[in-house]
N, C-alpha and C positions, 0 to 999 in steps of 0.2 A: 170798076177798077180791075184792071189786069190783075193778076198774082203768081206766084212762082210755084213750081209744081211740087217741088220739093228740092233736097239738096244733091245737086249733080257729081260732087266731086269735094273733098279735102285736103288742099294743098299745103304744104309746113315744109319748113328748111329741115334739116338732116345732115349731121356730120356722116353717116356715114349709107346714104341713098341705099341701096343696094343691099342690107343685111337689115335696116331694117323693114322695109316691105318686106322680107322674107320671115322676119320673124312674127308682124300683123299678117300673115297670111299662114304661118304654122301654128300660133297658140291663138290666135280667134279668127281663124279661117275667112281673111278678107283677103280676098285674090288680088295680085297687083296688079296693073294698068296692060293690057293684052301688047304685044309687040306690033299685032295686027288688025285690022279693021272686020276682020273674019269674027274673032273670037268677042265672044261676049264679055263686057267686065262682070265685077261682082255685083252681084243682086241683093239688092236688101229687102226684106221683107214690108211691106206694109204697116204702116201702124203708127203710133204719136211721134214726132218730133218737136225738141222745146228748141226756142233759139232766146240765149238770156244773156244779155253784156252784164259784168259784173263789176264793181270797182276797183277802179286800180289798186286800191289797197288791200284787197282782198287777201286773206289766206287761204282760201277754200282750192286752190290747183296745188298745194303745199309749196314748192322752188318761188320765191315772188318774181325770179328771171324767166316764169312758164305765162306766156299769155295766150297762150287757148288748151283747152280739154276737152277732149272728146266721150261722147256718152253712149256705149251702145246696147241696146236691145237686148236681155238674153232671156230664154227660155225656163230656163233653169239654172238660177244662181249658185247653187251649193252645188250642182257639178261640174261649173265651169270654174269654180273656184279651185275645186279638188283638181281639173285635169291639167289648170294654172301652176298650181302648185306639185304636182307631179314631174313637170319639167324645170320647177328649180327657179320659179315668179312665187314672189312675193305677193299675197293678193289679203286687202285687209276689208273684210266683209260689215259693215253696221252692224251691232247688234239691234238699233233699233226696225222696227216696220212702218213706215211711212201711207198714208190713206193713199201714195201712190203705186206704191211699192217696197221694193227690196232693193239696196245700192252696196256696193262693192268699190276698193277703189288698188290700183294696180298702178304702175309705168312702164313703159315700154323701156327697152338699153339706153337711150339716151335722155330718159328722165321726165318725159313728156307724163303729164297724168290723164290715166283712164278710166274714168267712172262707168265701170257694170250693173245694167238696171234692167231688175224682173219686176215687170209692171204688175200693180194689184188684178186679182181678178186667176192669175196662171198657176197652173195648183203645181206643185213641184214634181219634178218627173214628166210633167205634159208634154214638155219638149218645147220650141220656137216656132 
């Protein structure tokens, strides 16, 4: 069987396109979409990806009007949280430690939720 190589791209509507890719690309450094065929997009690292549908009913995106959340990789949890909250993001960290990891969870301006996950195994300060 064929498979996919991984995930190419994330597309979602946006009131306001243009402020915010700029702000996924100032407070967790993901580059927006090149204007040109020159320029490389962002790169993401290597490493687990989960793809999980959840139910409708869920409360776990918090807004029940949000039907997708995004989960990204980091390095070091407690200081992307600190440089989150430096500029003025709200960033609500688990207290618990999961056999997978560490999770964090944030929104971007228009309310979308983002879940930050330091994978088990990355000793704090290692970096990404």
């Amino acid at each position: 069987m064929e498979k996919v190589k991984g995930i190419g791209g994330l597309f979602f509507l946006a009131r306001d396109p243009v402020a915010l890719a700029a702000w996924y690309r100032d407070h967790l450094g993901v580059a927006v979409v090149p204007s040109d065929y020159d320029t490389p997009p962002w790169q993401q690292e290597a490493g687990p990806t989960v793809l999980t549908p959840f139910p409708e009913t869920t409360t776990y995106f918090g807004d029940a009007g949000k039907v997708w959340m995004i989960n990204f990789r980091v390095g070091n949890l407690d200081a992307m949280a600190a440089q989150l909250r430096a500029a003025g993001i709200n960033v609500e960290i688990d207290a618990q430690v999961y056999p997978n990891g560490r999770f964090a969870r944030l929104h971007d301006p228009e309310g979308n939720p983002i879940e930050l996950w330091e994978p088990a195994g990355r000793e704090a300060g290692q970096g990404s």
